[in-house]
C-alpha positions as CSV (number, residue, x, y, z in Angstrom):
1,X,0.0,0.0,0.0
2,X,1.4,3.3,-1.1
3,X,2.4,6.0,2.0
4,X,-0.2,8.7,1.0
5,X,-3.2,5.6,1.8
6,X,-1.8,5.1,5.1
7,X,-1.6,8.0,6.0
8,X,-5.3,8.6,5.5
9,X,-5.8,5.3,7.2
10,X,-4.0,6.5,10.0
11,X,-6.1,9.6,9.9
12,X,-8.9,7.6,10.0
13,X,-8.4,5.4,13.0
14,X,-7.0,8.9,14.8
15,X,-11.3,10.0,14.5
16,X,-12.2,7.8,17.7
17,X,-9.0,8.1,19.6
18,X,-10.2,12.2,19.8
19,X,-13.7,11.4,20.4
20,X,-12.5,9.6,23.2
21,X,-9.9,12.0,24.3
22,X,-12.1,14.9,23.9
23,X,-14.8,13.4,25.6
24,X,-12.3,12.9,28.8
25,X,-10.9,16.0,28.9
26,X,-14.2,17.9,29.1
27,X,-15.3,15.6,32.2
28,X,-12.2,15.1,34.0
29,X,-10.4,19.0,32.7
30,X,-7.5,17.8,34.8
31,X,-5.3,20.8,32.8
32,X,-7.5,23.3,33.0
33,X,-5.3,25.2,35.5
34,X,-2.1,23.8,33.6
35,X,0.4,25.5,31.2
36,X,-1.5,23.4,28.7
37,X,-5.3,24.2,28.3
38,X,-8.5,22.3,28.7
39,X,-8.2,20.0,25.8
40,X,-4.7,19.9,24.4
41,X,-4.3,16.4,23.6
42,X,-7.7,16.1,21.6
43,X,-6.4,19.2,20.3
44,X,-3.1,17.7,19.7
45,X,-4.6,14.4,18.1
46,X,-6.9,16.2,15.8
47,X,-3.7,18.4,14.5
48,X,-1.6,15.7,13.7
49,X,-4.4,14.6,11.4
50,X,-5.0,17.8,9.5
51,X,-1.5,17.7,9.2
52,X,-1.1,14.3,7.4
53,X,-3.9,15.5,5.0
54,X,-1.8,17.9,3.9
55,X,1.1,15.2,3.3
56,X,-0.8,12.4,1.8
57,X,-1.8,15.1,-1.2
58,X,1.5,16.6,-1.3
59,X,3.5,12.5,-1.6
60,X,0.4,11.4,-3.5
61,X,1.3,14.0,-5.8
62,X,5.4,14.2,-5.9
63,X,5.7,10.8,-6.2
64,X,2.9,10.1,-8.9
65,X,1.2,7.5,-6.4
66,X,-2.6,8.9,-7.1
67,X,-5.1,5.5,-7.2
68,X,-8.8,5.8,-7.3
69,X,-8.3,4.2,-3.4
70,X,-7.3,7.2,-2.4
71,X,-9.2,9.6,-4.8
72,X,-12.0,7.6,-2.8
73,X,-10.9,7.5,0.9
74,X,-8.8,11.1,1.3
75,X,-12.3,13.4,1.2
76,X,-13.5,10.7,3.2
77,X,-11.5,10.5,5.9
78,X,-11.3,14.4,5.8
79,X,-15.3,14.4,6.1
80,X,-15.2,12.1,8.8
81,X,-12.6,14.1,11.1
82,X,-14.2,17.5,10.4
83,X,-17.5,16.5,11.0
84,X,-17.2,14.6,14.5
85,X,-14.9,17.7,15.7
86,X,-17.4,20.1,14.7
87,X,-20.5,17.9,16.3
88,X,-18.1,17.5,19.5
89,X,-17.5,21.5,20.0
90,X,-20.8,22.4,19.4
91,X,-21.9,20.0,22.1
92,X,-19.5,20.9,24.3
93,X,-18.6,25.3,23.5
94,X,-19.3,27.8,26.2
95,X,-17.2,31.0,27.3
96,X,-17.5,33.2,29.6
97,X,-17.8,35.9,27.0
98,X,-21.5,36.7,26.6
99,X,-21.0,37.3,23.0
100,X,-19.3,34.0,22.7
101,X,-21.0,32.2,25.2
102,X,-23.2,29.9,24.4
103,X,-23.4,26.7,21.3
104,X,-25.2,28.3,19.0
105,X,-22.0,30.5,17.9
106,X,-21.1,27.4,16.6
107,X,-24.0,25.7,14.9
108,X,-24.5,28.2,12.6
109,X,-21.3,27.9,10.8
110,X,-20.8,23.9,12.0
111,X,-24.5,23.7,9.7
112,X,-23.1,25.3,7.1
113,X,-20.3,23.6,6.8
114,X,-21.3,19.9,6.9
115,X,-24.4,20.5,5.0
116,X,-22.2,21.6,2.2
117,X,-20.4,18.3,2.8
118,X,-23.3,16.4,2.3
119,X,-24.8,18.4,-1.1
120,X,-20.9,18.3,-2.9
121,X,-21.0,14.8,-2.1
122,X,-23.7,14.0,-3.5
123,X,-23.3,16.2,-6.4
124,X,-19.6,15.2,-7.0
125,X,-20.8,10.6,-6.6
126,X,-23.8,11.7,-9.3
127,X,-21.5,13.9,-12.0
128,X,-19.2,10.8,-11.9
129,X,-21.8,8.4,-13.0
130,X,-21.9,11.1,-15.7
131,X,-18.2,10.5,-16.2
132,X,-18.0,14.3,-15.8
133,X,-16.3,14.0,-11.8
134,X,-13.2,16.5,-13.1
135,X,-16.1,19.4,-13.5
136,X,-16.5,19.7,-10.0
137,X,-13.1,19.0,-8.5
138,X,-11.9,20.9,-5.8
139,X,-11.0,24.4,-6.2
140,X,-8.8,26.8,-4.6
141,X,-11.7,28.0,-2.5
142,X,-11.9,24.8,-1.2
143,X,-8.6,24.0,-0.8
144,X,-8.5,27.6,1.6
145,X,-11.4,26.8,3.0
146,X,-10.4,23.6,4.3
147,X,-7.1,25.3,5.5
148,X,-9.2,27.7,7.5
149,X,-12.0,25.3,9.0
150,X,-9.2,23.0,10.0
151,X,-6.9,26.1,12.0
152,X,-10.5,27.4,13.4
153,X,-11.8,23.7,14.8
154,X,-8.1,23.3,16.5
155,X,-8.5,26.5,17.9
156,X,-11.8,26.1,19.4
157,X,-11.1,22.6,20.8
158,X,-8.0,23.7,22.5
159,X,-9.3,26.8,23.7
160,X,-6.0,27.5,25.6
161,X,-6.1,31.5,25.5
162,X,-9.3,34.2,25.1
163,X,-7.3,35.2,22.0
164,X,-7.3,31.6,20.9
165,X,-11.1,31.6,21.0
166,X,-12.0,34.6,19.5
167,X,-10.0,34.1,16.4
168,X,-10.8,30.4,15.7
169,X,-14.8,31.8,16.0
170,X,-14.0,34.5,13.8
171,X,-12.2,31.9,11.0
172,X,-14.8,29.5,11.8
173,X,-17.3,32.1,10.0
174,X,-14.3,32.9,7.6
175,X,-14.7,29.1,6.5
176,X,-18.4,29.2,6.8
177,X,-18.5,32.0,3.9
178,X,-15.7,30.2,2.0
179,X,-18.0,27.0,1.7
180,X,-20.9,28.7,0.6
181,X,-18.7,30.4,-2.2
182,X,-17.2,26.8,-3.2
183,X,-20.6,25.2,-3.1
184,X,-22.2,27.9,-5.3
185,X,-18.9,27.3,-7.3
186,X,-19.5,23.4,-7.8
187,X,-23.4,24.2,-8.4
188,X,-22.8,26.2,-11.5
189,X,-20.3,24.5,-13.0
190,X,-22.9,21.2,-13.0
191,X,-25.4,23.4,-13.6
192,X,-26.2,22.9,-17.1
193,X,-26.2,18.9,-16.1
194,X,-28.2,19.2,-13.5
195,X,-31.2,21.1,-15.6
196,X,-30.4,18.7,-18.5
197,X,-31.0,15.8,-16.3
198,X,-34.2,17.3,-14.5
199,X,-35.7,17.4,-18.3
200,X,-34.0,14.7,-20.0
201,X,-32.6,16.9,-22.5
202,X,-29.2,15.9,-23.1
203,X,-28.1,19.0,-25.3
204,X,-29.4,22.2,-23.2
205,X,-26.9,24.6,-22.7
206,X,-28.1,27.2,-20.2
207,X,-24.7,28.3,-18.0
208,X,-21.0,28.7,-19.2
209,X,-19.4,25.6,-17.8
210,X,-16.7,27.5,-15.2
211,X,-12.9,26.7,-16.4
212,X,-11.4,24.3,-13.4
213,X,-8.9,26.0,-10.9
């Protein structure tokens, strides 16, 4: 098995070691008077994954060992990891900050963001029974926005400094806006497919199909 699938394998199996971590810290929070923060090792755990999604790509890539495996499993495990850390700190979120304070500072955008998930999922598993999966690869939008989401969940499961916080909120949104962008993105450049389908007409051209990039 090539290095760039085990490292989203080992991504993978890193999901319920931080569920479990997360879930002790926030009912034991032996380091919450510590140089370290309430939740450093969930924190820690869930960094070391973001980080090997960025070197899977970047080996996948360099070294020409792409498979349809990991073309497969990479968004996947990526979906996976996002998802549960953003279901875990919405659960869990509160501040003493009454502007910050309570969950719903983080459903908003945590809504946003995994049902966008869901929707480009969807749309990208049905444009490749249309053999037409390369019209909605990811963008550069995505790419940031998965950059940012990823540096704002850290920060808000950490939570070590009021600082901290407030700017992983703040990006949280940042990433919120980004997905909407990418999702309208992906929507109009399957658009034209999309209508075509709805009225099996296999010729209508209604939208300029948006160059990839």
């Amino acid at each position: 098995m090539h290095l760039p699938n085990v490292l989203t394998i080992i991504r993978i199996i890193f999901i319920p070691i931080f569920i479990g971590l997360y879930y002790f810290e926030n009912s034991y929070h032996p380091s919450t008077e510590t140089e370290f923060g309430t939740n450093f090792y969930s924190y820690l755990v869930f960094t070391i994954a973001a980080v090997t999604d960025l070197f899977d790509g970047y080996l996948a890539r360099k070294y020409k060992q792409t498979s349809k495996f990991g073309a497969f499993l990479d968004p996947v495990a990526d979906k996976l990891i996002v998802c549960s850390a953003l279901v875990l700190v919405v659960e869990h979120f509160s501040h003493p900050n009454p502007w910050i304070k309570y969950s719903w500072i983080l459903t908003l955008p945590s809504l946003i963001i995994i049902g966008r998930e869901i929707l480009i999922s969807a749309l990208r598993e049905w444009m490749a029974e249309l053999s037409k999966r390369t019209v909605v690869s990811v963008s550069w939008i995505g790419k940031w926005k998965t950059t940012i989401q990823m540096f704002a969940i850290a920060g808000v499961i950490w939570q070590q400094a009021d600082w901290m916080v407030y700017a992983s909120v703040t990006l949280l949104y940042v990433a919120a806006l980004l997905t909407v962008i990418s999702m309208v993105q992906y929507l109009h450049a399957a658009w034209n497919d999309l209508i075509a389908d709805m009225y099996l007409c296999d010729d209508l051209q209604l939208l300029p199909v948006l160059p990839e990039g």
